[in-house]
N, C-alpha and C positions, 0 to 999 in steps of 0.2 A: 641103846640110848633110852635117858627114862624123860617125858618130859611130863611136868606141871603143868595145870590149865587153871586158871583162875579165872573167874567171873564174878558177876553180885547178881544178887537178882531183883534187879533195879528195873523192871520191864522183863520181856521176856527175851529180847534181841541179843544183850548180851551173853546170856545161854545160850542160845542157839546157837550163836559165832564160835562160842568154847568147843559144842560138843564138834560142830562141822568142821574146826580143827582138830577135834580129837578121831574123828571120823577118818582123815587123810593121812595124819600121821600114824596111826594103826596100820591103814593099809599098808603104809611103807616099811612094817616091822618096830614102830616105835612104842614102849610101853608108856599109858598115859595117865594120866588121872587127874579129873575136872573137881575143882573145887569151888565155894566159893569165898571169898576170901573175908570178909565180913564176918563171917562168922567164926572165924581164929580170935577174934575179940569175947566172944559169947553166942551161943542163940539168941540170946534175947535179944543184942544188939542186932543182928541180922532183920529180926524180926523188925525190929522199932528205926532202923534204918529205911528196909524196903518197902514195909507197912505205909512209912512216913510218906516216900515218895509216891504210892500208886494211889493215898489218899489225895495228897495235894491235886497229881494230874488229873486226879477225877472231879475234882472239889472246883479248883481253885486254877487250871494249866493257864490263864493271864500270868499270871502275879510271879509262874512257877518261870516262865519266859522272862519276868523282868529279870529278877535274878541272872538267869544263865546272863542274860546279858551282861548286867553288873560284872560277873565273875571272869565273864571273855574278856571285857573292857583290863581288867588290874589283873588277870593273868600276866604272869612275868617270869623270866628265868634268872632274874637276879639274885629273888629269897624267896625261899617255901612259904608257902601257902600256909592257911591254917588247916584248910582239907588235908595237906600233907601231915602236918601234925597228929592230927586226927587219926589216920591211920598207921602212920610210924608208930604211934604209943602202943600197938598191940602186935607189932609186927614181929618181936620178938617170938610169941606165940606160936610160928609156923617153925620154929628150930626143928622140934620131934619129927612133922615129917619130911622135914630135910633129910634129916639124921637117918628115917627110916626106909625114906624114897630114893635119896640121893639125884635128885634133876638133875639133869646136865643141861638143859633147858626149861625157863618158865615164860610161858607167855598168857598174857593178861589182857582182857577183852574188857574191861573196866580201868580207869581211871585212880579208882581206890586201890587196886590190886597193884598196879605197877609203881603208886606211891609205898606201898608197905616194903615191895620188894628191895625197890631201890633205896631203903632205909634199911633195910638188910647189907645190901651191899654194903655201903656207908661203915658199917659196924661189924666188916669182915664177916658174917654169916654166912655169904651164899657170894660164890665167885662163877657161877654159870653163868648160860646164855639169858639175858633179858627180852625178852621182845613184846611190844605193843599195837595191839590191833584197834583201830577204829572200826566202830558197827555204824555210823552215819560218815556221809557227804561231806563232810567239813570238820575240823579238829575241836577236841570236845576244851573244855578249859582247865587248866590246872593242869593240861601234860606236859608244860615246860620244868614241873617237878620229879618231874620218869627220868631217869637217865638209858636210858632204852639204847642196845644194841642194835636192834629193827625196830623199824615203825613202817606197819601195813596200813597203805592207805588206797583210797580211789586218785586216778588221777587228777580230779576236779581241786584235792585239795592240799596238792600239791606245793603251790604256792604260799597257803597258811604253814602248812610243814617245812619249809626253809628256815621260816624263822625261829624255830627250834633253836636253841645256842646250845642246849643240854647232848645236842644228837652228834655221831659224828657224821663227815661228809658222807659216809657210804650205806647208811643207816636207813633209811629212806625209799620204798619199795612199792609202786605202784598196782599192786596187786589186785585193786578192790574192795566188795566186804566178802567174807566166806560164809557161802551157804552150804547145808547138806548136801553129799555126793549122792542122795538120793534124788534131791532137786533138779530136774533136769528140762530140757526144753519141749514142751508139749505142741507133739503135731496133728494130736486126733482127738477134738474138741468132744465128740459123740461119744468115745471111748472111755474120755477123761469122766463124762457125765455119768454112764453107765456104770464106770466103779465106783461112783457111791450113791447109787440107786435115783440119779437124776432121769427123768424122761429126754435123752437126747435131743428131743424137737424140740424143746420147748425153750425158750430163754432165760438163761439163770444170772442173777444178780447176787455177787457176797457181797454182806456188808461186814466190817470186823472194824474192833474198837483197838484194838491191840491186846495183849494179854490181860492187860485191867481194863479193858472196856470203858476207855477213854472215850470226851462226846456226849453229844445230847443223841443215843441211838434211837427212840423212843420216836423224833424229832425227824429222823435222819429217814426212818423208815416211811412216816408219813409224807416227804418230798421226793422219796422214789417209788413208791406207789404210781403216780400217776405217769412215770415213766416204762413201769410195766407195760400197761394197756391192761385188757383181759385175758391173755396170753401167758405172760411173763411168769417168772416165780420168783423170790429173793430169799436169801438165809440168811440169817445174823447171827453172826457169834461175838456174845458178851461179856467173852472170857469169865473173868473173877468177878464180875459188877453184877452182884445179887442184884440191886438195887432196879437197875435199868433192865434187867432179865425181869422182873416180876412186870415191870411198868409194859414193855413191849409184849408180855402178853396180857396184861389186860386191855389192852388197848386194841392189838393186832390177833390174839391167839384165835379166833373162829373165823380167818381171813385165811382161805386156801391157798390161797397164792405166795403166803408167808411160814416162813417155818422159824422158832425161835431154838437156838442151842444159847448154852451155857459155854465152856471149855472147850473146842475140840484138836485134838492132837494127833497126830500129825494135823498141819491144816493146809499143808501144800495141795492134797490132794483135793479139795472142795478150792484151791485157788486154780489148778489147772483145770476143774470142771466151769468156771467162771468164764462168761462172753464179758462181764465187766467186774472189776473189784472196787469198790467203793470202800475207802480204808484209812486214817489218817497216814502220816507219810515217815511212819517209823522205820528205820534203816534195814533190818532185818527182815519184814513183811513184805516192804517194797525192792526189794532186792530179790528174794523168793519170787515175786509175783513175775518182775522182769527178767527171769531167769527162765520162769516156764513160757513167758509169752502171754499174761494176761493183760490185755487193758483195761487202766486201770484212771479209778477220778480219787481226787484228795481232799478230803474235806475235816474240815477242824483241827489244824493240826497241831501238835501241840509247841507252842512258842520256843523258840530258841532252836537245838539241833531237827529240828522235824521241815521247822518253817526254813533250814538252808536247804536243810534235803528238796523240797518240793520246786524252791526256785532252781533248782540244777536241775532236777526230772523235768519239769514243765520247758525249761529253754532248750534240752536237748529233744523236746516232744516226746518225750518216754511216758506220759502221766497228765492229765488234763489238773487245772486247779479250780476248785469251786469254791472263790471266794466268799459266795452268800449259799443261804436255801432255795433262795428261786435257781443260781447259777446249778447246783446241783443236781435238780431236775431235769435243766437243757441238756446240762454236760454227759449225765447217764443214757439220756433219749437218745442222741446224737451218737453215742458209742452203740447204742442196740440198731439204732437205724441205719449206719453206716458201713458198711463192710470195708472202703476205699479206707475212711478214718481209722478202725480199729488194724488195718495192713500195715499200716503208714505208722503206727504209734508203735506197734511189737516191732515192725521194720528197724526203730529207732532205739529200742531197747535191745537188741542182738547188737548191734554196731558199738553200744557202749558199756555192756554189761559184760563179762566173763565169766561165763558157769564154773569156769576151772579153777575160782580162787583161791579156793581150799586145797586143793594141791598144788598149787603154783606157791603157795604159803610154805608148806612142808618140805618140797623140796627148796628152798632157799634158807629155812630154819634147821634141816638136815647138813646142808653144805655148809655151812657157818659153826653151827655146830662140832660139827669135825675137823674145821677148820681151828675153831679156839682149842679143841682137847685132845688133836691131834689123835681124834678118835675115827676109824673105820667106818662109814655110813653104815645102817644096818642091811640095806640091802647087795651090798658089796660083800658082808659078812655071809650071809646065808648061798652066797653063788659061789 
């Protein structure tokens, strides 16, 4: 079986969701290849696409929340979107690696991705498996123009997914979101710290902006300082945000207690060395984090799919929310000073989070699979 992976690199969540599905379906003998889809139009649209978006949330993430709203409000599955538009017009583009890949499955971890395909479909180009994955808590807008054979979702937002008209009844698969099969649930806090050269005693706070280094981190670092003590240590990583990387260390750079990164990759590993993660509430980060057992506070996060995520982590206690910068300060102290609090929050994220999505994903896109093309699973092949 060969499957397509589409993603954008609209943030960094929905790559991650691609590759952690390309990750499980390998395991299971599947041949894959992640693309992003965006860019079957041009680089340069890629560029002036994702460019556009990790400007906005750094710049401007109010205004970028009014919108999603707007867009959720007049989402419909009556008549395509203009987003669908949008991506239909270059969807043609992906014929050659049809023609040279031959999917028998494509699944899309964006929104744009599963609009292009299903515009394919439309226009007899590709009669494989469709399937669509949510990387946030709640249904993004404009997937009532997917005609998606799957749609992987958390159960939280299950009831937005009903209303689907485009789906059909069986389509609909509580899975979660998928993180790497490397992501796993951390039980040795000193161990965690040791592999990457943290002093095990001592208290470690990450703070992470998301891959664009969304946030006033600058701002951020200054209100958890005093939740250090003298003691503590914090990291930040600023991902792509030249900007805020210079400011935080002019600000913070000869303050030993603070360490400034840029990029770092993997970043699971500095989230399992973490007593707290301090993070906006991006679906993929926060999914990683509750997956190893970090707790975790949310601060700034960015309006629309972030701000559903955080009211579903904070009701089920998986994630504190820190609606101001003084709250941010209590809500960190309170996780460093607590041991009964930080039990009780990882206690709450094991009960609702599933490390196994990404294969719980594969095997239901394998059976389905074989099921349309009357194809062998691969692993039934090889035994």
């Amino acid at each position: 079986m060969n499957a397509l992976i589409l993603s954008t690199h609209t943030g960094g969540g929905h790559d991650a969701a691609a590759y952690a599905i390309e990750e499980a379906l390998t395991e299971r003998g599947v041949t894959c290849r992640v693309m992003d889809c965006v860019a079957f139009g041009g680089a340069w649209l890629s560029r002036c696409v994702c460019g556009t978006y990790v400007k906005w949330v750094q710049v401007a993430p109010r205004t970028f929340g009014t919108l999603y709203g707007g867009c959720k409000h007049v989402s419909t599955s009556r008549v395509k979107s203009p987003v669908y538009l949008f991506n239909a017009a270059y969807a043609h583009r992906m014929q050659k690696i049809l023609e040279e890949f031959h999917p028998d499955m494509i699944i899309c971890t964006h929104v744009f991705a599963g609009q292009s395909v299903t515009s394919l479909r439309r226009r007899g180009m590709y009669n494989g498996l469709l399937a669509t994955v949510m990387t946030d808590y709640t249904i993004h807008p404009f997937v009532e123009d997917v005609e998606s054979d799957l749609l992987f979702i958390h159960e939280t937002a299950k009831a937005e997914s009903e209303k689907l008209k485009t789906l059909a009844p069986d389509a609909i698969h509580c899975t979660g979101i998928p993180v790497s099969l490397k992501c796993t649930p951390c039980h040795d806090k000193r161990a965690a710290k040791q592999a990457v050269g943290l002093d095990p005693d001592r208290k470690e706070v990450l703070l992470v902006g998301g891959s664009m280094g969304s946030g006033n981190l600058p701002g951020m670092i200054g209100r958890i300082l005093p939740a250090l003590g003298k003691e503590g240590h914090l990291t930040v990583v600023c991902g792509s945000n030249v900007r805020a990387k210079e400011k935080a260390e002019e600000r913070y750079g000869n303050d030993s207690r603070v360490t400034i990164c840029g990029r770092i990759a993997p970043l699971t590993p500095r989230i399992a060395a973490a007593d707290v993660l301090v993070s906006k509430s991006g679906g993929l980060t926060s999914t990683e984090a509750m997956t190893i057992g970090t707790p975790m506070v949310v601060s700034r996060p960015i309006a629309g799919c972030e701000t559903e995520n955080i009211r579903f982590m904070e009701s089920k206690g998986m994630a504190a929310w820190a609606r101001s910068d003084d709250e941010l300060t209590d809500k960190v102290a309170e996780l460093l000073q607590s041991e009964t609090a930080c039990r009780q929050m990882i206690a709450a994220q094991r009960r609702n989070i599933d490390p196994d999505a990404a294969r719980r994903m594969a095997e239901i896109l394998i059976e389905r699979t074989a099921a349309r093309g009357r194809k062998e699973p691969p692993d039934a092949r090889e035994a």
